[in-house]
C-alpha positions as CSV (number, residue, x, y, z in Angstrom):
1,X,102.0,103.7,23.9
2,X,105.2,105.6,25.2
3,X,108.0,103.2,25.6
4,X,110.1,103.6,28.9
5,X,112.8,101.7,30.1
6,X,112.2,99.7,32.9
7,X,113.4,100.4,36.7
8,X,115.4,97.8,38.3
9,X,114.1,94.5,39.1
10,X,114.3,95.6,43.2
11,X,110.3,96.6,43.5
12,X,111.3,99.2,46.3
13,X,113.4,100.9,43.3
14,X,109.7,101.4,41.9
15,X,107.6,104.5,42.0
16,X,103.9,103.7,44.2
17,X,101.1,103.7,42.2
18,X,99.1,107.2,43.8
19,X,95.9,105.0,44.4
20,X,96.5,102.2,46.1
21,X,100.7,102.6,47.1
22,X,101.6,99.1,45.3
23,X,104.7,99.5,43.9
24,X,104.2,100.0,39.8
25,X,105.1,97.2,37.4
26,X,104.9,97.4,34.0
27,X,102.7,98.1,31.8
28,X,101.4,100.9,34.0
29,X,99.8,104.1,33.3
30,X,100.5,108.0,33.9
31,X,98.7,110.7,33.6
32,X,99.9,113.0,30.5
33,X,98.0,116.5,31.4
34,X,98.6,116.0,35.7
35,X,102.8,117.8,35.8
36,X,104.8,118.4,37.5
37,X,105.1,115.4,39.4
38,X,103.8,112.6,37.3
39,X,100.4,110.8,38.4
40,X,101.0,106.8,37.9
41,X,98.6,104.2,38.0
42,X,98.7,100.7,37.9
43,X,95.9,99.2,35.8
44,X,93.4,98.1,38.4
45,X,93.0,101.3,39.6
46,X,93.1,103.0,36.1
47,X,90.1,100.8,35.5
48,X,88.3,101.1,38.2
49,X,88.7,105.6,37.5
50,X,91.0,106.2,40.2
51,X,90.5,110.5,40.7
52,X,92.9,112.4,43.2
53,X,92.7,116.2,43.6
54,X,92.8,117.7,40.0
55,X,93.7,114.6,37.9
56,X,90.2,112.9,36.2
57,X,90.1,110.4,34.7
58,X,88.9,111.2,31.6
59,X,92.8,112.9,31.1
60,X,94.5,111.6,28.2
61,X,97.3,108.8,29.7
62,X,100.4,107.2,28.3
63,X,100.8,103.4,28.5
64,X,104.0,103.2,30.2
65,X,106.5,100.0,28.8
66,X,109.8,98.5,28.3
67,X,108.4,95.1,26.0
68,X,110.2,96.5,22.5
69,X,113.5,95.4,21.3
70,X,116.6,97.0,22.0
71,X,119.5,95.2,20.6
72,X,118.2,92.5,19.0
73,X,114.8,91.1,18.3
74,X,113.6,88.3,20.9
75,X,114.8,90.5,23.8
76,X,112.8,93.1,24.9
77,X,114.6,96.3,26.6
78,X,113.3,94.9,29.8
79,X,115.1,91.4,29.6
80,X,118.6,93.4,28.5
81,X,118.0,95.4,32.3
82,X,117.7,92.3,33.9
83,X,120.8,90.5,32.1
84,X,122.4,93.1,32.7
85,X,121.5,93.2,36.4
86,X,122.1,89.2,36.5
87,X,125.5,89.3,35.2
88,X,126.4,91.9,37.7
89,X,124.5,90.0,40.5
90,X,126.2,86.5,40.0
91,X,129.3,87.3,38.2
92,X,130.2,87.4,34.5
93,X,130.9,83.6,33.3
94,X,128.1,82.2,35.5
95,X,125.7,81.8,32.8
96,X,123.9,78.9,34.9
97,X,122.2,81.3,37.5
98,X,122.0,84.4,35.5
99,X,119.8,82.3,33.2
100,X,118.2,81.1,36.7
101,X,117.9,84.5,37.5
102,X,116.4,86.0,34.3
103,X,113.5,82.7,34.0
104,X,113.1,84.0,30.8
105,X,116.4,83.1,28.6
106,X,118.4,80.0,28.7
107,X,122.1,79.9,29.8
108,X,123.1,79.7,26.3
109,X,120.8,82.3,24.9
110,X,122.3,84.5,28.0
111,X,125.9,83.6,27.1
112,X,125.8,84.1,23.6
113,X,123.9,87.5,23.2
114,X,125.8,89.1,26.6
115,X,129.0,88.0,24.4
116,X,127.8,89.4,21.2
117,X,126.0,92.5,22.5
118,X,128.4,93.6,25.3
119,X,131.8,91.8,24.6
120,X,132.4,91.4,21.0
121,X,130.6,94.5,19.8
122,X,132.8,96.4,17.5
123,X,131.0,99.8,18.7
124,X,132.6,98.8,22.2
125,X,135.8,97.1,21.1
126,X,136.9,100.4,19.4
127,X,135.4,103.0,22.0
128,X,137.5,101.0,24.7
129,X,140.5,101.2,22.8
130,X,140.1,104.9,22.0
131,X,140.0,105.1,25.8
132,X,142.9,103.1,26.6
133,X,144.9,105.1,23.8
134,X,144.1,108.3,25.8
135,X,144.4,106.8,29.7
136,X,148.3,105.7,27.9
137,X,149.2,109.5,26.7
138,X,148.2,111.2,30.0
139,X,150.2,108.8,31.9
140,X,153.2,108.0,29.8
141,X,155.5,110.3,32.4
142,X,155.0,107.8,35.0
143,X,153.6,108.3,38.3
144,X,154.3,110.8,40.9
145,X,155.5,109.4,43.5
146,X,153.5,110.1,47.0
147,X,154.6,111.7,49.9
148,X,152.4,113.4,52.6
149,X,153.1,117.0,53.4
150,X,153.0,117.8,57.2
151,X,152.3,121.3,56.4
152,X,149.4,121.0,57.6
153,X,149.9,118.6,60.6
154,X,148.0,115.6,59.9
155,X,147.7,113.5,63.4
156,X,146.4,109.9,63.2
157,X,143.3,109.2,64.4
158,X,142.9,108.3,68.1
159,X,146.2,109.8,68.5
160,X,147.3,112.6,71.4
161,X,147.3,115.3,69.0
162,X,144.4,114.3,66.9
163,X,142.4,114.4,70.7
164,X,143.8,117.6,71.7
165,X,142.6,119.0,68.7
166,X,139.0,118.1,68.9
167,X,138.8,115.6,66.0
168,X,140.1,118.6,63.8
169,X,141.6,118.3,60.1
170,X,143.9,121.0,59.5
171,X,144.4,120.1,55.7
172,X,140.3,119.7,55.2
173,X,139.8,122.6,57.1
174,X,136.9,120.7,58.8
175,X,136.1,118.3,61.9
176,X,135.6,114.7,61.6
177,X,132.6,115.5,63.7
178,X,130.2,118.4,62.9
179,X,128.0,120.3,66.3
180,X,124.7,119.0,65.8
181,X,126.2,116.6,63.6
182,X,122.5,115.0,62.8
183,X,120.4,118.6,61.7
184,X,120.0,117.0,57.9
185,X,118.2,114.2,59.7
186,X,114.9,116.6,60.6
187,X,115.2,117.4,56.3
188,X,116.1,114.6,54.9
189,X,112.3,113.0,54.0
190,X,110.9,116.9,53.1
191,X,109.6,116.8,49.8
192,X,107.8,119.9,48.1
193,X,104.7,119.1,46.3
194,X,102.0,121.2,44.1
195,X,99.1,119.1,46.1
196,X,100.5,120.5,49.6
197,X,98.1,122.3,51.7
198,X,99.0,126.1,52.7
199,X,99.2,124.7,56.4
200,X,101.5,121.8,55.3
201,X,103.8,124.3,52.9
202,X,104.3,126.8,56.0
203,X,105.2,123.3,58.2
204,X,107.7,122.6,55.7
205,X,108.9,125.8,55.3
206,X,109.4,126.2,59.1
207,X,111.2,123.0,59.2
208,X,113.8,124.6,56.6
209,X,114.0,127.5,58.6
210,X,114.9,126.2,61.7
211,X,118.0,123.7,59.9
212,X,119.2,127.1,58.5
213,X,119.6,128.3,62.1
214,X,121.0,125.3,63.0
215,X,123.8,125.6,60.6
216,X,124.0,129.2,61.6
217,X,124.9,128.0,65.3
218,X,126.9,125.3,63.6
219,X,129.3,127.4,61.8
220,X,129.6,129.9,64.8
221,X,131.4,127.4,67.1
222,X,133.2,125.7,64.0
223,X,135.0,129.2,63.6
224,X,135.4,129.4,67.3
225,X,136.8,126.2,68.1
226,X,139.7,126.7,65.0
227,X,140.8,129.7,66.3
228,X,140.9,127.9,69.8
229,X,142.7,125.1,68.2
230,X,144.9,126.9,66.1
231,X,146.1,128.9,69.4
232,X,146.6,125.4,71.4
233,X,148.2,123.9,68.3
234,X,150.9,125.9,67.8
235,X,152.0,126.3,71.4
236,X,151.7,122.6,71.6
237,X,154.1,122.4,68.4
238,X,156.4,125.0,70.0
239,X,157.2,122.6,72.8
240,X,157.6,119.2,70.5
241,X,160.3,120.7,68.9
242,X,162.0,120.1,72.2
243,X,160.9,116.4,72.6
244,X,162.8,113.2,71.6
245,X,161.9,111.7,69.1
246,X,160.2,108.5,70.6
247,X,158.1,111.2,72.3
248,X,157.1,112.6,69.2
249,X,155.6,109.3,67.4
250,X,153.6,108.8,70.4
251,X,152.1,112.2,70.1
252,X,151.3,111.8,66.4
């Protein structure tokens, strides 16, 4: 039985079980000869001899699991996740709902080991203070203090300049909007896989080749519009030089 620490208690955090597309929870099963990508069954169709493409089920499996102790005994490495993922939901000290939350434990049980465990472990007491020892040294100068450079120009947004200059950051080098600002959108849910068909690879491939054009086409008019900026820019800083200066906050 491999033992596996558990995914979050969100069930869309879950891998899908690649027979019926429930989302997995534990115990479970995968598929120790099927690779790269893992094969993962929940037990009903394990049992019933769930076959897909070249995994059989006569393949030697793993039982996958969290139920072992971690810590302590009497919690398994499952019910440390979810105290874990209590504390964080309803806020350390609340020990009433976090015990609500966890069904398993009682609010004292939760209190007591999250304080032993998490808060009062001497492991963690002295790698904190090791850590506060160093954050001290690297800033025992002090702070520098800040002051923004306006070499580059840095025009708030929605002002004159920042509109005249096409939503362009001088000091990022970059606009606040890309051309074709949405191309990853087409890529985003592409996923390779060794069970793709030749037709279905080519798709996909097609698919990547087109968003390489696309940024092709995107990087052509970013280098255009700069040097068309640039040019506008510094004529347009040529003549606030001779501006008052009520003139020039409005501009920026």
């Amino acid at each position: 039985m491999d033992r596996l620490t558990s995914f979050t208690s969100d069930p869309f955090d879950k891998p899908p079980c690649r027979g019926c597309s429930s989302y997995l929870t534990e115990p479970y099963i995968k598929c120790a000869e099927c690779g790269p990508s893992a094969v993962l069954l929940c037990l009903q169709c394990f049992t019933r001899g769930f076959e897909y493409k070249k995994h059989q089920s006569d393949h030697k499996y793993e039982i996958m699991t969290s139920d072992f102790p971690v810590l302590e005994p009497g919690w398994t490495a499952q019910e440390e996740m979810a105290l874990l993922e209590a504390v964080m939901d309803c806020g350390f000290g609340n020990w009433h709902d976090v015990a609500y939350q966890m069904r398993s434990k009682t609010k004292e049980e939760c209190e007591s080991h999250y304080m032993k465990n998490f808060i009062n472990n001497p492991l963690f007491s002295s790698t904190l203070l090791s850590l506060r020892k160093n954050k001290d040294s690297c800033f025992s100068e002090g702070a520098i203090p800040f002051k923004p450079s306006d070499d580059p120009p840095r025009p708030t947004f929605d002002s004159v300049m920042s509109r005249d200059m096409a939503g362009y950051m001088p000091a990022r080098a970059d606009f606040m909007e890309e051309f074709d600002n949405y191309a990853e959108w087409d890529l985003k849910d592409i996923d390779f896989v060794d069970d793709d068909s030749d037709v279905l690879r080519a798709l996909k491939l097609s698919v990547v080749d087109i968003y390489h054009s696309r940024l092709r086409e995107r990087q052509r008019r970013k280098n255009g519009n700069i040097l068309c900026i640039a040019s506008i820019t510094k004529s347009s800083l040529s003549s606030l030089c001779q501006c008052t200066q009520s003139e020039q906050h409005a501009w920026y």
